[in-house]
N, C-alpha and C positions, 0 to 999 in steps of 0.2 A: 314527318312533322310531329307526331302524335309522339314517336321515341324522343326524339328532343328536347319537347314538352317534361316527357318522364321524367330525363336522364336532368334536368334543369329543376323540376321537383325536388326529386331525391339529393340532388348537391344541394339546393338550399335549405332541406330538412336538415341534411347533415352538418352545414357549418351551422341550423340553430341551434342541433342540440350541442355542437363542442363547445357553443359560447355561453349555453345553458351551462354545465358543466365546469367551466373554468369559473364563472361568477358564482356558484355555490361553493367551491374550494377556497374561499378567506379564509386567512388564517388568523387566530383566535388569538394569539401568544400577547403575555401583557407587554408594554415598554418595557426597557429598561429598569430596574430600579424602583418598579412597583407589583406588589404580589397582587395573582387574582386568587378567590376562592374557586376551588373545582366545583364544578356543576354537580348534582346527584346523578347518577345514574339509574337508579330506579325511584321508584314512590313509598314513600316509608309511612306506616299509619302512624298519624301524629294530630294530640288535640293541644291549640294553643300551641305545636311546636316541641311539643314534648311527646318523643317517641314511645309507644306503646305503653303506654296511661302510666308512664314513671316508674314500669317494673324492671329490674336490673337485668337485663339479659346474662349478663354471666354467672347470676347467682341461679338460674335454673341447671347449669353444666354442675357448677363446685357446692352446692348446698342442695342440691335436687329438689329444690320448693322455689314456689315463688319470692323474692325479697323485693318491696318497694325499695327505691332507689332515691337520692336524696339529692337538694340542690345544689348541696355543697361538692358533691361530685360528678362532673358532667362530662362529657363530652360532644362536641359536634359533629356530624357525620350524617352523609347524603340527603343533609337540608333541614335533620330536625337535630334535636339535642336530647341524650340522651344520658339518662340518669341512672347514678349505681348509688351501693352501698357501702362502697367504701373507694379510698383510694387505687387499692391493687387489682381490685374491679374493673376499675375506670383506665386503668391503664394495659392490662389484659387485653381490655377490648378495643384499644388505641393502637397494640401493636397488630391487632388479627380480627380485623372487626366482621369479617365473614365467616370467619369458625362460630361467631356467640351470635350474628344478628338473626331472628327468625324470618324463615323463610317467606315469600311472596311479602317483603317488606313489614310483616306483624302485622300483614290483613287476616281473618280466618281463613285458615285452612278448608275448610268445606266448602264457604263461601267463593272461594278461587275454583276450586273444585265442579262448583255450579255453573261457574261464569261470570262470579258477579264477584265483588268485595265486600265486607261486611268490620265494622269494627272488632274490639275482641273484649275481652274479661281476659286481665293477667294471669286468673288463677286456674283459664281451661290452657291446660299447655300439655306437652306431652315431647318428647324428645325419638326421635326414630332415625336410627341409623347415624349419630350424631347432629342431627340436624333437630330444631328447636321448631314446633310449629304451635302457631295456637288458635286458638276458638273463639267462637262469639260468645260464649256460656257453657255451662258445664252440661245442659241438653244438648246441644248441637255437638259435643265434645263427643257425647254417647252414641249419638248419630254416625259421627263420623269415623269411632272408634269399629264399629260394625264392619268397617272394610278400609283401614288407613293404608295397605300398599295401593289399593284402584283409586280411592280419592285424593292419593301424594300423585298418581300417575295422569290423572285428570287435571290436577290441577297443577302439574308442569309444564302440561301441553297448552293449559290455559291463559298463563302466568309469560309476557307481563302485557299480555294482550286485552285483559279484562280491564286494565287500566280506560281502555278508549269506552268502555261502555258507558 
């Protein structure tokens, strides 16, 4: 009686969870004839919408300084909008925008590293291994400089978990 019990259990867990299952696999796709926008996949630091306080991501790679970025040239990409300084900027990073966007979506680097997110200053940045990371300030920058391969490794492992905190 007791196996029965069991064996009647376990078949009803199992057909809840197949119907669990099948009701979470919806498919997304738009009609016909009308475009959706892609969802972001990550969290991009952004105020008002504008990706990392308006500094050009690509002008850190080609001009190795920071260059504010301007309205006149934008792009949209993983929910914020993101400004350069010139056109060929803007479109550099329209064809490859994971080679120029900074890492842990242009939260500080240290800050991810901690566990936590922190805003940045466009002008703590520093480029390692081709990869663009930045800072909350240019003390945190020094901070972080002290040991950038353990706090890039900290905050890989961190990244994009620190989001739920």
């Amino acid at each position: 009686m007791k196996r029965s019990i069991l064996l009647s259990l376990a078949l009803a867990s199992t057909m809840l969870l197949a119907s669990c299952a099948t009701s979470t696999t919806t498919s997304t796709t738009a009609p016909a004839g009308t475009e959706q926008a892609a969802a972001p996949t990550y969290a991009v630091f952004a105020e008002d919408n504008v990706a990392i306080r308006g500094a050009d991501p690509v002008a850190y790679f080609t001009e190795g300084e920071y260059t504010p970025g301007s309205e006149e040239f934008t792009h949209d990409w993983e929910g914020a909008t993101w400004q350069f300084a010139s056109a060929e900027n803007r479109d550099l990073f329209a064809a490859n925008p994971e080679e120029y966007a900074p890492q842990y979506g242009g939260f500080c680097a240290y800050a991810v590293s901690q566990g936590n997110t922190a805003p940045i200053e466009p002008t703590a940045w520093k480029i390692v291994d081709g990869k663009l990371y930045l800072n909350y300030n240019e003390k945190i920058q020094q901070r972080w400089a002290k040991d950038i391969p353990g706090y890039i490794a900290k905050a890989d492992t961190n990244w994009p978990g620190v989001l739920a905190n």
